[in-house]
VEXKOL-627129 format. One record per residue (C-alpha): residue number from 1; residue in one letter; y, z, x. Coordinates in nm, 2 decimals, padded with zeros to 4 digits. Each point is the difference from the previous one (the first is absolute). Example, Ala and Ser with C-alpha at 12.3 -4.5 7.8 and 13.67 -1.06 7.14 Angstrom:
// VEXKOL-627129
(site 1, A, (-00.45, 00.78, 01.23))
(site 2, S, (00.34, -00.07, 00.14))
END
This chain:
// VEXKOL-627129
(site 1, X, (00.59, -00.27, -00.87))
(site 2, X, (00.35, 00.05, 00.11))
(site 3, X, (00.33, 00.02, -00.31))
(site 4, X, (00.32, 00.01, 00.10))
(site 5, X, (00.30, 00.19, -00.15))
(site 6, X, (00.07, -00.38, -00.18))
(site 7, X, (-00.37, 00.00, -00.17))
(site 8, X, (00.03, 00.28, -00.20))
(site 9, X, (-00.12, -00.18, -00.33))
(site 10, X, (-00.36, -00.10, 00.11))
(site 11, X, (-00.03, 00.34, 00.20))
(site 12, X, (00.08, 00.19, -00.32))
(site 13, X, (-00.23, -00.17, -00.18))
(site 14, X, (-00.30, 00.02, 00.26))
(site 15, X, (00.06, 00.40, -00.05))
(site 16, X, (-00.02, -00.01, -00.32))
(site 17, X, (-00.31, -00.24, -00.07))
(site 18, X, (-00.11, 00.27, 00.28))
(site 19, X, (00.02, 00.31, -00.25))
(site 20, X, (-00.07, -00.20, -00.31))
(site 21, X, (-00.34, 00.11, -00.23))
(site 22, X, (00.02, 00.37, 00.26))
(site 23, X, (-00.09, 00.27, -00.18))
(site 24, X, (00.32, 00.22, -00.08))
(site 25, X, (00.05, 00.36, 00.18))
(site 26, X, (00.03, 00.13, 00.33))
(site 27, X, (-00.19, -00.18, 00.23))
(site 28, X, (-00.32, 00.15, 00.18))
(site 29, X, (00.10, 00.17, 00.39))
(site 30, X, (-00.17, -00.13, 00.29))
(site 31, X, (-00.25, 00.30, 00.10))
(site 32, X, (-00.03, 00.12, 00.35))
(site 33, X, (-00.41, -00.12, 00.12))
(site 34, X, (-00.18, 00.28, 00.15))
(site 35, X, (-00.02, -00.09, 00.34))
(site 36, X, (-00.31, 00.15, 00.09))
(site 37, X, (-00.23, -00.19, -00.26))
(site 38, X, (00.00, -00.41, 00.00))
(site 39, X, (00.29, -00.18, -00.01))
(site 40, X, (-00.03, -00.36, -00.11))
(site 41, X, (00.15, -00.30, 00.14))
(site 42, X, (00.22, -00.22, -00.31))
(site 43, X, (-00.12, -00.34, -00.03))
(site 44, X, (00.24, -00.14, 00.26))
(site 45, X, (-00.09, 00.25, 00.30))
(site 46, X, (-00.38, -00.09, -00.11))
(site 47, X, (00.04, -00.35, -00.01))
(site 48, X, (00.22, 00.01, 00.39))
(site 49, X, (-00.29, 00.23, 00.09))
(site 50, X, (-00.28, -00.24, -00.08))
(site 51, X, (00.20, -00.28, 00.17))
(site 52, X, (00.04, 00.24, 00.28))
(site 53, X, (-00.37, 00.07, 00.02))
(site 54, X, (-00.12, -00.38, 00.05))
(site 55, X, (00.28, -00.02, 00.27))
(site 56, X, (00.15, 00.31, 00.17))
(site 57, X, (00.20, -00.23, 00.24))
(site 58, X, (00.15, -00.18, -00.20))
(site 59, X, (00.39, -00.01, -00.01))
(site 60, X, (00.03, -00.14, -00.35))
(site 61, X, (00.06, 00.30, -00.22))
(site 62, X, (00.23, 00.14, 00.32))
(site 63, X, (00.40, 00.12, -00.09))
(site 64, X, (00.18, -00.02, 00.25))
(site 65, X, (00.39, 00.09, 00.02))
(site 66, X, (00.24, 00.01, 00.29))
(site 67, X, (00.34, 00.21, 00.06))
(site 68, X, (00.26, -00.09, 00.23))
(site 69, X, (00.16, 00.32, 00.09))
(site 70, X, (00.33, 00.00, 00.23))
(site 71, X, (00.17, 00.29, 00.13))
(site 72, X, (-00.09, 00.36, 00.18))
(site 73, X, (-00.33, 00.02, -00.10))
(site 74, X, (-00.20, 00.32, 00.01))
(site 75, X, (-00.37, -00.11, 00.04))
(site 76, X, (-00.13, 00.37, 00.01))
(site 77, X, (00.19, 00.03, -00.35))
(site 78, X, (-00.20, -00.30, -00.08))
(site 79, X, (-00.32, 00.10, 00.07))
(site 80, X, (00.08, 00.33, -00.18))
(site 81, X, (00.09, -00.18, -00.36))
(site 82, X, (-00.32, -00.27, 00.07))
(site 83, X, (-00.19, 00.28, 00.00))
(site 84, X, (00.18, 00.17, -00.26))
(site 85, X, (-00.02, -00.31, -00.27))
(site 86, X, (-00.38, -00.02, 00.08))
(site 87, X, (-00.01, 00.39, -00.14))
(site 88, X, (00.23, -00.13, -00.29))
(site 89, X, (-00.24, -00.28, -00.16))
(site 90, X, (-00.34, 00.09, -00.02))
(site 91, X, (-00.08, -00.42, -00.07))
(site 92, X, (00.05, 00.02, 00.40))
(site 93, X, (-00.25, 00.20, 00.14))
(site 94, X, (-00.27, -00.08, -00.28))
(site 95, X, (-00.33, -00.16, 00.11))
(site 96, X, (-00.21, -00.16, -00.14))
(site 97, X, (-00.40, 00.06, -00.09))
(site 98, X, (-00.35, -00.08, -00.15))
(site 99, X, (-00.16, 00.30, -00.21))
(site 100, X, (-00.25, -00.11, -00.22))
(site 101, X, (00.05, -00.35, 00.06))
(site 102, X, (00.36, 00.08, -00.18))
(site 103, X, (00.35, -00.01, 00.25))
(site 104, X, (00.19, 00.27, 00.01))
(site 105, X, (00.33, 00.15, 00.12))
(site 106, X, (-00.01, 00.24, 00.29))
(site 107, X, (00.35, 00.17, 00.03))
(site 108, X, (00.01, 00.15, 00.34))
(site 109, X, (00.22, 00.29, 00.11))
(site 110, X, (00.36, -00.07, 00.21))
(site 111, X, (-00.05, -00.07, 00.34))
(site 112, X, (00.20, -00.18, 00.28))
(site 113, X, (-00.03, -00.35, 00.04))
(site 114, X, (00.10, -00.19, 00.31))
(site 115, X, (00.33, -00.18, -00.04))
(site 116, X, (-00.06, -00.25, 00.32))
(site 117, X, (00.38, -00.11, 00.21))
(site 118, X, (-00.05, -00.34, 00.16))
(site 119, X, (00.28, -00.06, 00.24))
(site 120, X, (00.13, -00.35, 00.02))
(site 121, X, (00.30, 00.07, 00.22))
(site 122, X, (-00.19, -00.08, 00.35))
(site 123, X, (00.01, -00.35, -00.17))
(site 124, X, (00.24, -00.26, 00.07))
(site 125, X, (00.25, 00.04, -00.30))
(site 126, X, (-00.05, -00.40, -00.14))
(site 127, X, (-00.42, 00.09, 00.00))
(site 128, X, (00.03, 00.32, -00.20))
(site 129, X, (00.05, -00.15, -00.35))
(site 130, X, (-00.27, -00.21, 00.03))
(site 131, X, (-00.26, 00.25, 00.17))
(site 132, X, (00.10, 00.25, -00.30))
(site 133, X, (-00.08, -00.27, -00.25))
(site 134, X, (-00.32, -00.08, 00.17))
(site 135, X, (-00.07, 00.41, -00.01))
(site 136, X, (00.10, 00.02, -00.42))
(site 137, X, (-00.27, -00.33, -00.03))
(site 138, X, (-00.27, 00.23, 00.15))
(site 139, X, (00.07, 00.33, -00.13))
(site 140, X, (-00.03, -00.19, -00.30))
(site 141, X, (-00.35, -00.15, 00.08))
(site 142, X, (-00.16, 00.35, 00.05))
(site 143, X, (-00.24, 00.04, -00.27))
(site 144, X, (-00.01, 00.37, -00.11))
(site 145, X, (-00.42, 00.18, -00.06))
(site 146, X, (00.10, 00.18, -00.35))
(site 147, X, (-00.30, 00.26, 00.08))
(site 148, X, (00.13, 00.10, 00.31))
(site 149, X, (00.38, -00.07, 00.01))
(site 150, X, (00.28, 00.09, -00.12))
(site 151, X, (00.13, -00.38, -00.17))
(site 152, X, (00.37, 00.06, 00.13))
(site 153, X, (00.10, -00.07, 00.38))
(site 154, X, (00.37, 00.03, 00.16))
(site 155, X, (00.10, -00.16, 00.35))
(site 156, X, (00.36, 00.04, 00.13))
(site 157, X, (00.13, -00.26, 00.21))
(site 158, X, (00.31, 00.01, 00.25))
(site 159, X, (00.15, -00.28, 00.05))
(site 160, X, (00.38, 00.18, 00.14))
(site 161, X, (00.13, 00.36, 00.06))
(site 162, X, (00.12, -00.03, -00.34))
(site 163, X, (-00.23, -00.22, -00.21))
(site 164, X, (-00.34, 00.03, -00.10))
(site 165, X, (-00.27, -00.19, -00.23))
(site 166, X, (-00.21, 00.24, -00.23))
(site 167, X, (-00.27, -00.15, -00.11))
(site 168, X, (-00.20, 00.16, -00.23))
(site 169, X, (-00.36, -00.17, -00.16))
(site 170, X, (-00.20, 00.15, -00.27))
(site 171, X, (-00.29, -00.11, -00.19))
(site 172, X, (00.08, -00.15, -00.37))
(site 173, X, (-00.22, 00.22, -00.12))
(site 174, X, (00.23, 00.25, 00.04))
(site 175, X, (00.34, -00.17, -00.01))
(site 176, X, (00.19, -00.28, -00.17))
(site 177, X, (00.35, -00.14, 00.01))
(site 178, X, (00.19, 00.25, -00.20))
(site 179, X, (-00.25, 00.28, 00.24))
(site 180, X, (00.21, -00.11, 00.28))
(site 181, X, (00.30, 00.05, -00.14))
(site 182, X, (-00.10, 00.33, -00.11))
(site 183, X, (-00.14, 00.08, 00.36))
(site 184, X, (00.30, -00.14, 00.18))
(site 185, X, (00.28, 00.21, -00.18))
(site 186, X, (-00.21, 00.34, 00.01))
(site 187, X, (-00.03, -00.08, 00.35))
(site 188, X, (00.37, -00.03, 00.10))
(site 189, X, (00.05, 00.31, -00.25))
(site 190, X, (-00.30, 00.17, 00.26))
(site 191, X, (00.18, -00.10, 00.28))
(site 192, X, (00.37, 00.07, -00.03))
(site 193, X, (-00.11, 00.38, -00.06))
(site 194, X, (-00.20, 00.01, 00.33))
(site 195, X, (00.20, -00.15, 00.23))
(site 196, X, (00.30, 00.26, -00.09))
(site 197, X, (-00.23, 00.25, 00.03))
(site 198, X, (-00.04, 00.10, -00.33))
(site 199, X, (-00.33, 00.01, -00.25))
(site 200, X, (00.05, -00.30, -00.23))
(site 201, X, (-00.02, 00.10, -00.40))
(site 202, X, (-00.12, -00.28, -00.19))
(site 203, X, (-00.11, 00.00, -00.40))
(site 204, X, (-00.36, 00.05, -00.03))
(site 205, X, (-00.17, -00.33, 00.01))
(site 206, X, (-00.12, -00.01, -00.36))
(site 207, X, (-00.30, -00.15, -00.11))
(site 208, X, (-00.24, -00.03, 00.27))
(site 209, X, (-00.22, -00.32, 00.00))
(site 210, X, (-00.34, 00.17, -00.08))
(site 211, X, (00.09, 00.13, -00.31))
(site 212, X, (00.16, -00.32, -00.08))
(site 213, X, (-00.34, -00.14, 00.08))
(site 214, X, (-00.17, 00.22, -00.27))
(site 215, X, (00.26, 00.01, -00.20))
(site 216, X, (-00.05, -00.41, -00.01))
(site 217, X, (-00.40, 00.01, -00.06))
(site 218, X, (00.02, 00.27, -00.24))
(site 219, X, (00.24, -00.19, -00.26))
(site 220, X, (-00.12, -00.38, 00.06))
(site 221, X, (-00.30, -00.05, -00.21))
(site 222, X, (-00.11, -00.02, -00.35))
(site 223, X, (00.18, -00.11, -00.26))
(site 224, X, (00.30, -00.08, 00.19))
(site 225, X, (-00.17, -00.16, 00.29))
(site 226, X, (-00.16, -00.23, -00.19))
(site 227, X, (00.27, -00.13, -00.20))
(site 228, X, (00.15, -00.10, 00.38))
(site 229, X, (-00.31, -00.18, 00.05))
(site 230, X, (-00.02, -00.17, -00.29))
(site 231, X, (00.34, -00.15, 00.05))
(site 232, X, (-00.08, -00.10, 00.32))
(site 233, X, (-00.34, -00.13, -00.04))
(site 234, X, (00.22, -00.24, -00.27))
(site 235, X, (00.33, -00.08, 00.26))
(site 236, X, (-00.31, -00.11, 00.26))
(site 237, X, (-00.21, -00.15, -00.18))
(site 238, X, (-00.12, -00.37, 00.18))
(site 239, X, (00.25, 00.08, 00.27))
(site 240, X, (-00.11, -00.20, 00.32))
(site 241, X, (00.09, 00.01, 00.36))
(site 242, X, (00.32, -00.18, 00.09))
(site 243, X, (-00.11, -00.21, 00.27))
(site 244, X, (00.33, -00.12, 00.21))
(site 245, X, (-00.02, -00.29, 00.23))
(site 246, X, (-00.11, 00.16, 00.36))
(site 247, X, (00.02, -00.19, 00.31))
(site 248, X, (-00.35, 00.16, 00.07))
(site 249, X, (-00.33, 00.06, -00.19))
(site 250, X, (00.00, 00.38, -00.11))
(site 251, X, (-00.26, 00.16, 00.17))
(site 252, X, (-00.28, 00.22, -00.14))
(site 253, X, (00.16, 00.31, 00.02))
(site 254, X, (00.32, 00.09, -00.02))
(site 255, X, (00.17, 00.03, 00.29))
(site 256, X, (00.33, 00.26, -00.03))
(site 257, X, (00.20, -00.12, 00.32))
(site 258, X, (00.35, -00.15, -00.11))
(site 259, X, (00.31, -00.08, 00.10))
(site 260, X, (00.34, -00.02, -00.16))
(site 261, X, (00.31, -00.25, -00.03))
(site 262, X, (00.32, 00.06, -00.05))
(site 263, X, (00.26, -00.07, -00.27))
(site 264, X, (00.36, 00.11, -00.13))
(site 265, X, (00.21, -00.15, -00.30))
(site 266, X, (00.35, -00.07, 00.00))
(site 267, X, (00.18, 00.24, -00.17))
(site 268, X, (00.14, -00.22, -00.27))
(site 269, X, (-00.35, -00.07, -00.03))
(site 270, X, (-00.07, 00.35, -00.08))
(site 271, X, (00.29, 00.02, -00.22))
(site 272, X, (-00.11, -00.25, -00.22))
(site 273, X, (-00.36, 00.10, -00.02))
(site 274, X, (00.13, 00.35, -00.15))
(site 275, X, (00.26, -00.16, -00.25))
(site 276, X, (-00.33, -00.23, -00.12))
(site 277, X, (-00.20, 00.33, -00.05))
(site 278, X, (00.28, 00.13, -00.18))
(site 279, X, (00.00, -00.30, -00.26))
(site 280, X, (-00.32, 00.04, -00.06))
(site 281, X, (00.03, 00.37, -00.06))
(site 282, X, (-00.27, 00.08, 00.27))
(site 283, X, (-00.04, 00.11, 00.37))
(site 284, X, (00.03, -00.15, 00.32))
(site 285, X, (-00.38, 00.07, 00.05))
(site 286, X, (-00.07, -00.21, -00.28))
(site 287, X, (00.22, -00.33, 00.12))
(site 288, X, (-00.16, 00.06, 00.34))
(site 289, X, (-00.35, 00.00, -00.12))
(site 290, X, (00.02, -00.30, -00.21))
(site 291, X, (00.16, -00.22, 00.24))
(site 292, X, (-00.25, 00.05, 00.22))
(site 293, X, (-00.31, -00.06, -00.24))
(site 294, X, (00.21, -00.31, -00.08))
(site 295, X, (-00.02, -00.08, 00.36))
(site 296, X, (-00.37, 00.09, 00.00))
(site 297, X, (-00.03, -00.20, -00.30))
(site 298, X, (00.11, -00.32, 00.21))
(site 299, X, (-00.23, 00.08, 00.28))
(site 300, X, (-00.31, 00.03, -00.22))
(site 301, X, (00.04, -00.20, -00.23))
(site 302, X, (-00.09, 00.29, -00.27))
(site 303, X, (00.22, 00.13, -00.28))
(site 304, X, (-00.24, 00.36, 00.01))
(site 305, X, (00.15, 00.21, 00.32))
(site 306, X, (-00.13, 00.34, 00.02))
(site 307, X, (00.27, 00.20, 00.23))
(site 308, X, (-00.12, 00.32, 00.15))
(site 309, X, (00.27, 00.25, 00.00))
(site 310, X, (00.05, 00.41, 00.01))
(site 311, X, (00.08, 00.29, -00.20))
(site 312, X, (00.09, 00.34, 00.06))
(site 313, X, (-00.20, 00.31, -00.18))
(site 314, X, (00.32, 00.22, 00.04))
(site 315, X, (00.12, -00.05, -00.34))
(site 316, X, (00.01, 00.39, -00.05))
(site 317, X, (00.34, 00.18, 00.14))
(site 318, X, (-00.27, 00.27, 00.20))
(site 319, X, (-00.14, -00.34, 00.21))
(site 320, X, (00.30, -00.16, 00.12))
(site 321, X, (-00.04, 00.15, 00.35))
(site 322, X, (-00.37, -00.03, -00.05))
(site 323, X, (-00.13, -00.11, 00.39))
(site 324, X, (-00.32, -00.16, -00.03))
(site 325, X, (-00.15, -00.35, -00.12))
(site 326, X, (00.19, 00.02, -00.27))
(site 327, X, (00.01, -00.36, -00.12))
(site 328, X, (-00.21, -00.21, -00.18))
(site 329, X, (-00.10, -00.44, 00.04))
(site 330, X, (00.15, -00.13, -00.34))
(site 331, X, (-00.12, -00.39, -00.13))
(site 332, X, (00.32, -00.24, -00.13))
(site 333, X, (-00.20, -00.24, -00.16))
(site 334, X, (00.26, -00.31, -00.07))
(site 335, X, (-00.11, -00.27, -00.26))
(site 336, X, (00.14, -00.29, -00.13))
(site 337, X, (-00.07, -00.36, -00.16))
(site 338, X, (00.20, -00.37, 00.08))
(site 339, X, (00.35, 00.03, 00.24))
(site 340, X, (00.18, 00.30, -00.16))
(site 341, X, (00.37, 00.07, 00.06))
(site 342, X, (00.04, 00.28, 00.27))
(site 343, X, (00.20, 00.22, -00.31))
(site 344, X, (-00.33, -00.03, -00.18))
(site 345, X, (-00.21, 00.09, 00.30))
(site 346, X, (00.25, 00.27, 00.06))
(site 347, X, (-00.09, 00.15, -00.35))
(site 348, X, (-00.36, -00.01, 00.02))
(site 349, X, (-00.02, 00.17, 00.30))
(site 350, X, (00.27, 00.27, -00.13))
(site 351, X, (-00.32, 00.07, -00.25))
(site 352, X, (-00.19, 00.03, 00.26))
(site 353, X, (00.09, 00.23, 00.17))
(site 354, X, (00.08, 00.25, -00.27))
(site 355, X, (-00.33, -00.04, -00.12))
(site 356, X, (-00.16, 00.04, 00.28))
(site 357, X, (00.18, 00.31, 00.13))
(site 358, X, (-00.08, 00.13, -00.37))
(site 359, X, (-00.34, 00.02, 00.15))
(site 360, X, (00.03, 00.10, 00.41))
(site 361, X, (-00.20, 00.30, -00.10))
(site 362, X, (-00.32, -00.16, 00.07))
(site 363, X, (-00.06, 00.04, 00.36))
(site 364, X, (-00.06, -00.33, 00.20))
(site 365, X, (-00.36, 00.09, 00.12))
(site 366, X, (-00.14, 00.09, -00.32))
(site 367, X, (00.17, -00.36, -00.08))
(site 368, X, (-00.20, -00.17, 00.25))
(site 369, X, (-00.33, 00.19, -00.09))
(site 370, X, (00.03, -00.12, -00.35))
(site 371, X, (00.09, -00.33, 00.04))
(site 372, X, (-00.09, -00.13, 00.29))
(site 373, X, (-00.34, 00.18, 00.12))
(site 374, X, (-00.14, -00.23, 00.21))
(site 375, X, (00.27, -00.04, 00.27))
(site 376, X, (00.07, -00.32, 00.22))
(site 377, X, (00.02, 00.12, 00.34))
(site 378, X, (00.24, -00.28, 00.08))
(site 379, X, (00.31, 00.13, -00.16))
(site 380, X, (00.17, 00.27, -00.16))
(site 381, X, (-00.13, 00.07, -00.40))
(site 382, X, (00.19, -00.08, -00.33))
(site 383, X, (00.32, -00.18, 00.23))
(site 384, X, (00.04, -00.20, 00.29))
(site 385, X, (00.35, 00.01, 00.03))
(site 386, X, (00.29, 00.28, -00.02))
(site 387, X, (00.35, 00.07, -00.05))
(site 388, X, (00.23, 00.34, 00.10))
(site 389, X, (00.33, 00.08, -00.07))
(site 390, X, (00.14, 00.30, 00.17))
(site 391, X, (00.35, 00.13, 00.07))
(site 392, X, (00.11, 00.00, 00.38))
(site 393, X, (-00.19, 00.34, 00.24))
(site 394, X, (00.29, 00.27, 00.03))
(site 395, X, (00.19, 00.05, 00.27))
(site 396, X, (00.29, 00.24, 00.06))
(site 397, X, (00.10, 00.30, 00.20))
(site 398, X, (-00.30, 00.27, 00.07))
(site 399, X, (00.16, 00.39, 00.15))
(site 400, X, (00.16, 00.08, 00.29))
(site 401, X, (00.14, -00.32, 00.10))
(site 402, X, (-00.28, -00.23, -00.05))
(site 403, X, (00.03, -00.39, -00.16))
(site 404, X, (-00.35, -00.09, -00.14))
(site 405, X, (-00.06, -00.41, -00.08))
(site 406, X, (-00.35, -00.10, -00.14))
(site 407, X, (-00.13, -00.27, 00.17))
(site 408, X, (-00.31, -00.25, -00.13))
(site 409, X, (-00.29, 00.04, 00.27))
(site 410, X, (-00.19, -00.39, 00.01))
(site 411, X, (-00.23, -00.08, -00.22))
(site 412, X, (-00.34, -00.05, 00.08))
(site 413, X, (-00.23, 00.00, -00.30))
(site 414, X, (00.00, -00.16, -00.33))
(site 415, X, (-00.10, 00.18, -00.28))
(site 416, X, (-00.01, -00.36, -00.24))
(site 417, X, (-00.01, -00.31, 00.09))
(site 418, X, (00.34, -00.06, -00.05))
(site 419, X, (00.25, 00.29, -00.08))
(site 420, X, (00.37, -00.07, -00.09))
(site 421, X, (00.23, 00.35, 00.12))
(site 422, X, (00.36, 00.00, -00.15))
(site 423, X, (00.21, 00.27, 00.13))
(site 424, X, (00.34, 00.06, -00.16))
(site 425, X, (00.27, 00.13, 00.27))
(site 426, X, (00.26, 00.25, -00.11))
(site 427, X, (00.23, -00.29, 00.09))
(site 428, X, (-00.14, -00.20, -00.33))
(site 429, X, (-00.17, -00.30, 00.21))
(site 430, X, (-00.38, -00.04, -00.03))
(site 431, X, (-00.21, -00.06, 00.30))
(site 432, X, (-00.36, 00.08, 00.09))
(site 433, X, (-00.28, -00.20, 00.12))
(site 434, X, (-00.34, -00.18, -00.13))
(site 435, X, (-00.29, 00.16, 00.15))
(site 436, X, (-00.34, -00.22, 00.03))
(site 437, X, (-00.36, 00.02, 00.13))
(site 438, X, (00.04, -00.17, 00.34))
(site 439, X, (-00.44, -00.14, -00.05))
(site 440, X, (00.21, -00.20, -00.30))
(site 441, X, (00.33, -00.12, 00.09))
(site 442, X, (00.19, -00.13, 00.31))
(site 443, X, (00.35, 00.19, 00.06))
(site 444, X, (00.15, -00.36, -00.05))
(site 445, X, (-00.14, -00.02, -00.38))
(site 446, X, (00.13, 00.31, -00.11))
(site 447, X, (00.31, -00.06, 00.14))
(site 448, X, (00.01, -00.30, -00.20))
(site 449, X, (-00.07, 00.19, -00.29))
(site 450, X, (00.27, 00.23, 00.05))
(site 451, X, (00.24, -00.29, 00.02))
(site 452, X, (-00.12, -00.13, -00.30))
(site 453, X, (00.05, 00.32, -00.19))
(site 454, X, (00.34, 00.01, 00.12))
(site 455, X, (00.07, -00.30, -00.16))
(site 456, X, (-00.15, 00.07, -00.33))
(site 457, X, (00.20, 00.37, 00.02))
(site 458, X, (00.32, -00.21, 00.04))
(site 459, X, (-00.07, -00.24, -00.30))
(site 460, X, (-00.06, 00.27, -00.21))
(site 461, X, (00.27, 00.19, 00.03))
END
């Protein structure tokens, strides 16, 4: 969920409804795991572990970023801070095994990892965009064995004497979006000491993700779990699958290849959407996320639209640099009788979502366990449908004279059948695309459907 420095009313309040009903004193340290005893997966890694298990190729639960780097670059200073950000975050080098039917974390020791150069120069300069595009879509595709491997892979591409593509893929088991960001700036920091020849001096790196792990286990159960369940087992109760018209029958089992379609709003668009948040005292997230279950709502036909969106466990100052999975699936279950006015609508979902993130302590897998134990292999459990609102990737200057742009490698999987991706630029305008499972929907549907949502975006604000 993404607040902006115009939301602060809703924001304060989610904090607050956050500590409320605490207990009062100094708050319990996150212990350092002895590494040489078992070290349990949280409920996230084990639930992208099993997934992983009944499909080591897959490229579904696959991060992958991109750089675009332009200026002198030092690949040998590269390869030196690669290396040296593997050494920095255990959550890198961590495999992942059975002992006693149980999975486990494996921390190994430092070591150099390959950081492969593909030279695109030799090709004509028109071809080399494309060819690296078509190289980020199969990096991307390389399914990672969790026993074996390390789940994080870096390619460097050359596409002039002065520009370069990094592309880096890691396993979501280990990574998520804010990860990246993490990974990216410790990185540059890495970098800019090697290539002047110096030894770089970063902050230590803080909670690493295995204690996190047991940390997480240790303190979600009992009394405190179950009165997460309990709300959810309420919120969910009767929910059914929201089936969207499909231009084909959905097949047996789920099939995770997708495809994305653009969109962008006009920034008085985006203007207005913001000033309509701000009447209703809420966020921008919220005014997103009920347009588009309003938009569901007319597809369907249904006025009960369970949205699938996520939530971050770094709530604790020690875990904003956290690097691992550390993320949670969230359910937006929007309700609501006759035609209501979108003001009304707006409220409700305002509710919501602050009830909801009262309780995003109860991880999604236990979720699906409890409520929905016999799983349909033909689609994703407790939500059909998503919505992400993130702020643009970073870009700026990395050391010794180096210009660093992110760039979005294609999409090629589909985690949903239908996933809506908002990205707010640092110019104010809102973009992104709607990703969909291609077995479902023809690009020409979705494309549609993002026309339409345009539409409704403009009406309401």
């Amino acid at each position: 969920m993404t607040a902006t420095a115009n939301e602060p009313n809703l924001r304060e309040e989610l904090v607050r409804r956050r500590l409320a009903g605490r207990a009062t004193g100094r708050r319990s340290t996150i212990p350092t795991v002895d590494r040489s005893g078992d070290l349990p997966l949280s409920h996230g890694q084990q639930q992208m572990w099993f997934l992983n298990r009944m499909d080591p190729t897959s490229a579904e639960y696959l991060v992958s970023s991109a750089l675009r780097l332009r200026g002198p670059l030092n690949h040998r200073a590269l390869v030196r801070a690669w290396d040296a950000l593997l050494a920095r975050h255990e959550i890198l080098r961590t495999r992942y095994t059975l002992r006693d039917l149980t999975p486990q974390q494996v921390v190994d020791a430092p070591r150099h990892q390959e950081l492969p150069l593909v030279d695109l120069t030799e090709l004509p300069a028109a071809d080399r965009a494309d060819r690296a595009d078509q190289l980020m879509a199969e990096l991307g595709d390389l399914g990672f064995d969790l026993a074996t491997e390390w789940p994080v892979r870096a390619t460097l591409l050359r596409l002039g004497a002065h520009e370069h593509l990094l592309v880096v893929v890691v396993h979501h088991i280990a990574c998520d979006a804010p990860s990246t960001v993490v990974l990216m700036d410790d990185l540059a920091r890495l970098y800019g000491g090697y290539a002047v020849g110096d030894e770089p001096v970063l902050p230590p790196a803080g909670v690493q993700f295995a204690d996190f792990a047991a940390w997480q286990r240790d303190r979600l159960r009992g009394e405190l779990l179950d009165r997460h369940l309990d709300y959810w087992r309420q919120q969910l109760a009767d929910s059914t699958p929201l089936e969207l018209p499909t231009d084909r029958p959905r097949p047996r089992v789920r099939d995770w290849r997708g495809a994305s379609v653009p969109f962008a709003l006009p920034a008085g668009v985006s203007a207005a959407l913001r000033q309509v948040a701000r009447d209703a005292d809420t966020t921008l997230f919220v005014t997103l996320l009920a347009a588009f279950q309003a938009l569901l709502s007319r597809y369907t036909g249904r006025t009960d639209i369970p949205v699938g969106s996520v939530t971050s466990v770094r709530s604790r100052a020690e875990l904003q640099r956290l690097v691992g999975y550390g993320v949670d699936n969230l359910v937006l279950r929007g309700t609501w009788t006759g035609d209501p006015a979108f003001t009304e609508l707006l409220a409700a979902t305002r509710g919501t979502v602050l009830d909801a993130f009262d309780h995003t302590d109860t991880p999604f897998a236990l979720l699906v366990d409890e409520l929905e134990p016999d799983r349909d292999l033909s689609r994703t459990p407790l939500y059909q449908v998503a919505f992400t609102l993130q702020d643009d990737a970073p870009a700026g200057d990395w050391p010794a004279g180096i210009t660093a742009e992110a760039v979005w490698p294609p999409t090629r999987t589909a985690k949903t059948d239908l996933t809506l991706h908002v990205v707010e630029g640092a110019d104010g305008e809102l973009r992104g695309h709607i990703e969909y499972a291609t077995a479902l929907f023809d690009p020409a549907t979705v494309q549609r459907m993002a026309g339409h949502l345009g539409r409704l975006l403009a009406h309401v604000g």
